[in-house]
ZAMARGU-4260 file (C-alpha; in steps of 0.2 Angstrom, whole numbers, plus 5000, padded with zeros to 4 digits):
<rodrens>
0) 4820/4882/5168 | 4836/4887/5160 | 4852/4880/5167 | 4839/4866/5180 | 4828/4857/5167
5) 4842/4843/5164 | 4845/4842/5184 | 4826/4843/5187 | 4821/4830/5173 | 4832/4817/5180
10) 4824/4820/5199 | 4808/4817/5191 | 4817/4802/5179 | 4813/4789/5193 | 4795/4792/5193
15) 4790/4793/5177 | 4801/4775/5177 | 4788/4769/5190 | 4772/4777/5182 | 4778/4768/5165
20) 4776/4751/5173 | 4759/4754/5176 | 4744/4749/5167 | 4731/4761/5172 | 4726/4777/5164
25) 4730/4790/5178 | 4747/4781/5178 | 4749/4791/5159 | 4738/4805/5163 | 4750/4810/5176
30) 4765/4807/5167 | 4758/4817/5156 | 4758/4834/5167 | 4774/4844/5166 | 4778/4836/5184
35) 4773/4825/5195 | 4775/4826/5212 | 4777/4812/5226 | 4760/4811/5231 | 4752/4810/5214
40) 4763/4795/5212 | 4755/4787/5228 | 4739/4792/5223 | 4740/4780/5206 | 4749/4766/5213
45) 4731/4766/5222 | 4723/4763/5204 | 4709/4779/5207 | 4694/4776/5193 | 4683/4792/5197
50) 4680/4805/5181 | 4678/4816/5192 | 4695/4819/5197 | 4700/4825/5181 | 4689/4840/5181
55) 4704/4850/5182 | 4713/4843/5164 | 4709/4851/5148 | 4694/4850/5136 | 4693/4844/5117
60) 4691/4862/5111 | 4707/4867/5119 | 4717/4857/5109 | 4732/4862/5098 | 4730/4868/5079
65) 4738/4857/5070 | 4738/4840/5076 | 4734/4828/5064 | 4722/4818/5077 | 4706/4827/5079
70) 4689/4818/5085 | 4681/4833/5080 | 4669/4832/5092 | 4661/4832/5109 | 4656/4815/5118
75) 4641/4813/5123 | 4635/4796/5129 | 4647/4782/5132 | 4645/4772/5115 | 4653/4789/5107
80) 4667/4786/5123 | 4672/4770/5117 | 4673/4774/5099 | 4683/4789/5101 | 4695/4778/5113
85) 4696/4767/5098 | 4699/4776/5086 | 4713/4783/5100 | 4719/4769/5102 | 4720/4764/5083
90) 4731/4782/5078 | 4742/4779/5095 | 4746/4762/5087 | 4750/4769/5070 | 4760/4782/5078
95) 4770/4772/5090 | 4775/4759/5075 | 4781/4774/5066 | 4791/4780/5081 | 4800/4761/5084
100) 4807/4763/5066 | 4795/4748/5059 | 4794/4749/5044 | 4801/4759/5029 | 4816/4771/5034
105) 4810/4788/5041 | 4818/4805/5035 | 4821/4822/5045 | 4806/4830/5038 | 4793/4815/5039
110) 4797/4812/5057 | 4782/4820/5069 | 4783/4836/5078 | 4784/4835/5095 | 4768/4847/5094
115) 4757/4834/5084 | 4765/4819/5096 | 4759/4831/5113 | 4741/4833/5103 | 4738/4818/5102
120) 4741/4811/5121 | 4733/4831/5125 | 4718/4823/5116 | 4717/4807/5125 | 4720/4814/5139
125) 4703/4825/5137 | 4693/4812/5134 | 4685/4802/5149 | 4694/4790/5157 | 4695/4772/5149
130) 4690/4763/5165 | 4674/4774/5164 | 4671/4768/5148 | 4678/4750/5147 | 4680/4745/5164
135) 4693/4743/5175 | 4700/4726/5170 | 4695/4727/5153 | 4709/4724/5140 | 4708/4742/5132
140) 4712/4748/5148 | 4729/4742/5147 | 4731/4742/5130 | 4729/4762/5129 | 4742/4763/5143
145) 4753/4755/5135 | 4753/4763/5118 | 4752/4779/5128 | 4767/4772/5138 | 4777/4772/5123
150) 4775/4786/5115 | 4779/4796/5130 | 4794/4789/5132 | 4798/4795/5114 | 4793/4811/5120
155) 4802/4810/5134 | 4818/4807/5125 | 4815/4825/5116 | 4810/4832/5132 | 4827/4827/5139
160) 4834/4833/5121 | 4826/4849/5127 | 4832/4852/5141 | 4849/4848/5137 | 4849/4863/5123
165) 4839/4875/5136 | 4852/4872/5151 | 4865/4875/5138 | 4859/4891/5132 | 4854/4897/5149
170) 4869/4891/5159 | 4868/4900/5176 | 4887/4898/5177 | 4890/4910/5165 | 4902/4902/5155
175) 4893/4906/5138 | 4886/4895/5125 | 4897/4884/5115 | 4890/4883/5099 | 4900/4868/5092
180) 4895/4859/5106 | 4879/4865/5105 | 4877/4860/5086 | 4885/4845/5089 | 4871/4840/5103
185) 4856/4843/5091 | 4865/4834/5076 | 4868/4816/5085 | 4852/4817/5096 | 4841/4824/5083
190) 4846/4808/5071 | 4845/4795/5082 | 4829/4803/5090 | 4809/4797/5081 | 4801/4816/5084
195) 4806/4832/5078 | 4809/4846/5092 | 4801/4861/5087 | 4814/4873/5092 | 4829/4864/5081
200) 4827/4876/5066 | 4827/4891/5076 | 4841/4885/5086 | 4850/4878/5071 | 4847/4898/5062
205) 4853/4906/5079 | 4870/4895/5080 | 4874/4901/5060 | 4870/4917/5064 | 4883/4914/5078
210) 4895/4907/5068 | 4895/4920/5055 | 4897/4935/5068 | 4913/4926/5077 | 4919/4922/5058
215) 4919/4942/5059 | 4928/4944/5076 | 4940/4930/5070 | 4944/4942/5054 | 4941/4958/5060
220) 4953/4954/5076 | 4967/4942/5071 | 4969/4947/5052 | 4975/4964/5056 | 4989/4972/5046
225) 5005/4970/5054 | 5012/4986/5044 | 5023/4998/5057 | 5014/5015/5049 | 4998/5007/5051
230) 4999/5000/5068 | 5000/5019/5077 | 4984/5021/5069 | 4975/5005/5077 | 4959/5005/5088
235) 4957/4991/5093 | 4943/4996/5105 | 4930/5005/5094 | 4928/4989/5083 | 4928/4977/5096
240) 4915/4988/5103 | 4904/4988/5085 | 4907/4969/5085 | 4900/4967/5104 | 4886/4980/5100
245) 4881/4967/5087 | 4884/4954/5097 | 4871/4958/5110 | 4858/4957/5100 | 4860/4937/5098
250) 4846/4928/5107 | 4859/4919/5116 | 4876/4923/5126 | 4889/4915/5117 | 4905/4909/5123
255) 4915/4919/5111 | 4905/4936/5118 | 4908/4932/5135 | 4927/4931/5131 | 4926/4947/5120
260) 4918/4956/5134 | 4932/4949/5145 | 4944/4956/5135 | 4935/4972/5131 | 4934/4975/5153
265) 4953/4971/5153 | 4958/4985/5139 | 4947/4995/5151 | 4956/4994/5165 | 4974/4995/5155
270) 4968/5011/5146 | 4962/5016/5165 | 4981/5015/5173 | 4988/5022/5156 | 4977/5036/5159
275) 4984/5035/5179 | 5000/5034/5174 | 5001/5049/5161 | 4994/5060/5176 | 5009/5054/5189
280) 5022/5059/5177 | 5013/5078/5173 | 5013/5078/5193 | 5031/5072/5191 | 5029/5056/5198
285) 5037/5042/5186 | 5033/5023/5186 | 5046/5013/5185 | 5053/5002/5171 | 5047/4986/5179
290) 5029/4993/5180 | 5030/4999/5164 | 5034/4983/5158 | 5023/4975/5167 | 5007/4986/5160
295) 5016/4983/5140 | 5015/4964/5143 | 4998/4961/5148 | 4993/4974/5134 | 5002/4964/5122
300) 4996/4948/5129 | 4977/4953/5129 | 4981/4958/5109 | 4967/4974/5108 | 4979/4990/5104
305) 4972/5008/5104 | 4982/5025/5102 | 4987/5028/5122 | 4995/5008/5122 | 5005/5012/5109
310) 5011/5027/5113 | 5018/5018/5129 | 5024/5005/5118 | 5034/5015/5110 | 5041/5023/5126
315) 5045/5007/5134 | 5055/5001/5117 | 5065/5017/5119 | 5069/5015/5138 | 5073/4996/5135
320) 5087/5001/5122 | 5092/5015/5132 | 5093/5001/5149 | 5103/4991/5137 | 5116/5003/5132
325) 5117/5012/5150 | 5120/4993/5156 | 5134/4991/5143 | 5142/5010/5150 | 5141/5004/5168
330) 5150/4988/5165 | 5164/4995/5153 | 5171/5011/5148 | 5162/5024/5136 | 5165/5040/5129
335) 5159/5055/5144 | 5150/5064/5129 | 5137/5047/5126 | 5137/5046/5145 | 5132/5062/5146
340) 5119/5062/5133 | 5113/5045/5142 | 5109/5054/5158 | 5099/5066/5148 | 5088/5056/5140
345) 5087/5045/5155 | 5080/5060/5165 | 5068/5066/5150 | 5060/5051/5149 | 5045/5047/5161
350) 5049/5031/5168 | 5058/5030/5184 | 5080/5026/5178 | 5086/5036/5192 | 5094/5019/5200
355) 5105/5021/5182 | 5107/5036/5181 | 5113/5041/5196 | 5127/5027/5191 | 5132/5035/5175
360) 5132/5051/5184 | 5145/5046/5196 | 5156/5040/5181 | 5154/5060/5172 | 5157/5067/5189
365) 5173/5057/5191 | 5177/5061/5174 | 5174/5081/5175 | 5185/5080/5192 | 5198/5074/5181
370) 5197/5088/5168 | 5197/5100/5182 | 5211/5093/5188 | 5221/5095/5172 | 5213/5111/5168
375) 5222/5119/5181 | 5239/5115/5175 | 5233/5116/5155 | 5218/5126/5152 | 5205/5112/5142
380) 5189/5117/5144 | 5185/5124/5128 | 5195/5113/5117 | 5179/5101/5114 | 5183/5090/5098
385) 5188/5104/5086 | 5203/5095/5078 | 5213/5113/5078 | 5209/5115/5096 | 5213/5099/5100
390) 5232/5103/5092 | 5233/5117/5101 | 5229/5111/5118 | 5244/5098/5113 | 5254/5113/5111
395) 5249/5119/5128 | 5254/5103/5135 | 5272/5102/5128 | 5274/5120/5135 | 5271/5112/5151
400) 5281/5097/5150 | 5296/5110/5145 | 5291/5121/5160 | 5295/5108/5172 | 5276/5099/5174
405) 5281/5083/5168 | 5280/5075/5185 | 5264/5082/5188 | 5257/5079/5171 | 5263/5062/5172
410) 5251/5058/5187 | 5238/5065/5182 | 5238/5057/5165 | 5238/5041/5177 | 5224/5045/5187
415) 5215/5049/5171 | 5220/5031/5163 | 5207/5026/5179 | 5194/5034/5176 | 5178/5022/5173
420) 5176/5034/5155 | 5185/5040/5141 | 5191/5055/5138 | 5198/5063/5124 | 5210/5073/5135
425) 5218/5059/5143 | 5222/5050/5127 | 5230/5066/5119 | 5239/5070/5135 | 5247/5051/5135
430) 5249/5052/5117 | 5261/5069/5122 | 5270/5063/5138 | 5272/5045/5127 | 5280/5056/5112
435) 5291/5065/5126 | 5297/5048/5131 | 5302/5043/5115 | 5310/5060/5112 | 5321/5059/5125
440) 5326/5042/5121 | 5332/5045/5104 | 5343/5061/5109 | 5352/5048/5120 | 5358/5037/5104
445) 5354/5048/5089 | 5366/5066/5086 | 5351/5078/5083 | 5355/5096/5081 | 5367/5102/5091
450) 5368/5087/5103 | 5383/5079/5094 | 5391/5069/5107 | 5379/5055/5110 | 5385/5041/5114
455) 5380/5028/5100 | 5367/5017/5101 | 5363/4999/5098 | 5354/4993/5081 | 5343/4983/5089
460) 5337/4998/5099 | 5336/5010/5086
</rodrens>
């Protein structure tokens, strides 16, 4: 049973322990049996000799092709009984010398097949009982069981080996199988073990065949081109789905396609919210940055991209420069134009900056109040940054400052010189009240036209 054979081996561990110490045939004959319940075990330990109650075990003709031990024939007096018990006995003998290691050095392909080893004791186990035969204290009696003894404790050793492999491939955890492990298990127990498990080729065909499809999901998904015009094209998603379409088809789960699928349910569910969020900004509900960010991160973080990811990738690069430089406006002073352009963009984009801009537009709105301000002294709003406008309005401004405004211009220049932005006018207005301050000081010391009386004026302040 997949995921219970090792846990339900080692229950049964301590009574095939005690039925191993025993010299009697129903001890083996039981052991034997693929289990062996409590009461079987109290039913040996009072040494039963009755044939007939074996009537329920298999006969000579149903036993396995291929076993290299074969009476060939039917018993039918009790002198055949015995010889075909020695001659048992005789091949078990063989057998379990080869299975100690006596002798020569045995190779992966000489060692038995666990089928051939089970043939064997399936064949003794057909026959009739040796105390039938011999007697029950004669010394074949206990002979048999112990060769038997032995060799089932070989097999036991791949049983265990078995279900080891089974519960690994069958884990009821669902953690998937790990096929280094896995290979790992059958190449230290399979060397140190006397008989060959019948299911190590296949097992051993089904972890390469493993091996070569996560070769291709190691290639197909980390050696992907890192190009910039490429990377808008990617999708991810249809090639991991090939790859687990191929994957399924393994006869076992693997760890690496449990972890796939994982990721593949994950890209689901970011794909899912992508979808969710596109809808809340058509409705005009935006997510915000942090959300945003949020869904970028674990998209990045699970590594499978497709079209709709990278589309809000994009989106949220751009919103992060655009935080960057509306942090930069908020904490100094910037041109209104770019502030104004920030707030634009900010509002066009669908994430949720209104916490900015609603910062950036109370610096344009203090800025525009100042322009007002100055407009309705010295018209302004159309100079803009035509360089020949921009000379006029200086004009404009001097015209002013000759009709009695310097007072008034002079505040207002002040007032602008606060404002948490730049404006153009501001500087040109200072630039003319700063000229008409200098002016005034060099009539003062220097004879200019028709002001010939000045008094003269110090070197070091000319």
């Amino acid at each position: 049973i997949g995921g219970k054979a090792s846990k339900e081996r080692k229950e049964s561990e301590e009574q095939r322990r005690k039925l191993a110490g025993m010299h009697n045939s129903e001890s083996w004959r039981i052991r034997h049996a693929p289990e062996t319940p409590t009461s079987l075990l109290e039913k040996v330990q009072g040494r039963r000799t009755s044939s007939s109650r074996y009537s329920h075990c298999p006969t000579a003709k149903k036993r396995e092709r291929g076993s290299s031990f074969d009476l060939g024939m039917e018993l039918t007096d009790l002198e055949e009984s015995k010889g075909a018990w020695r001659s048992v006995l005789a091949f078990g003998t063989t057998l379990e010398r080869q299975l100690s290691g006596e002798g020569s050095s045995t190779s992966s392909k000489q060692k038995p097949m666990l089928s051939t080893v089970i043939a064997y004791v399936q064949t003794a186990h057909s026959l009739p009982i040796p105390e039938s035969c011999f007697g029950t204290n004669h010394v074949m009696v206990e002979e048999i069981a112990q060769c038997l003894h032995s060799i089932l404790n070989q097999v036991d050793k791949v049983r265990d080996l078995h279900a080891e492999v089974m519960d690994m491939l069958y884990d009821e955890d669902e953690a998937g199988v790990d096929v280094d492990a896995l290979n790992k298990l059958l190449d230290q127990s399979t060397k140190a073990l006397p008989i060959r498990m019948e299911e190590e080729t296949s097992v051993r065909q089904y972890c390469t065949k493993v091996k070569d499809w996560e070769a291709k999901v190691s290639q197909s998904l980390d050696g992907r081109s890192s190009n910039k015009g490429e990377m808008h094209h990617r999708d991810d998603l249809g090639t991991v789905e090939e790859l687990l379409a191929e994957g399924t088809t393994h006869p076992f789960k693997s760890k690496c396609l449990l972890q796939l699928q994982e990721r593949m349910q994950k890209a689901f569910e970011i794909r899912d919210k992508i979808h969710e969020w596109e809808v809340n900004c058509a409705n005009g509900t935006k997510w915000s940055s942090k959300a945003v960010a949020t869904l970028v991160r674990d998209g990045n973080r699970l590594d499978l991209h497709f079209p709709a990811f990278l589309k809000l990738t994009q989106i949220h690069l751009e919103s992060e420069g655009w935080i960057d430089r509306a942090n930069i406006a908020i904490r100094s002073r910037i041109s209104l134009p770019e502030i104004k352009n920030l707030v634009d963009r900010g509002e066009e984009m669908p994430i949720d900056l209104s916490d900015y801009v609603s910062k950036l537009k109370s610096r344009a709105e203090i800025a525009e109040e100042w322009i007002e301000s100055i407009d309705s002294h010295v018209p302004c709003k159309e100079v803009g940054t035509d360089p020949n406008r921009m000379l006029q309005w200086m004009k404009d401004i001097r015209t002013a400052l000759d009709g009695g405004l310097h007072s008034t211009l002079h505040e207002i220049a002040s007032d602008g010189n606060r404002i948490p932005a730049e404006v153009n006018l501001v500087k040109l207005l200072q630039a003319e009240l700063d000229a008409r301050s200098w002016s005034s000081k060099v009539k003062k010391r220097v004879p200019v036209g028709e002001n010939q009386d000045c008094r003269k004026g110090r070197l070091e302040d000319l």
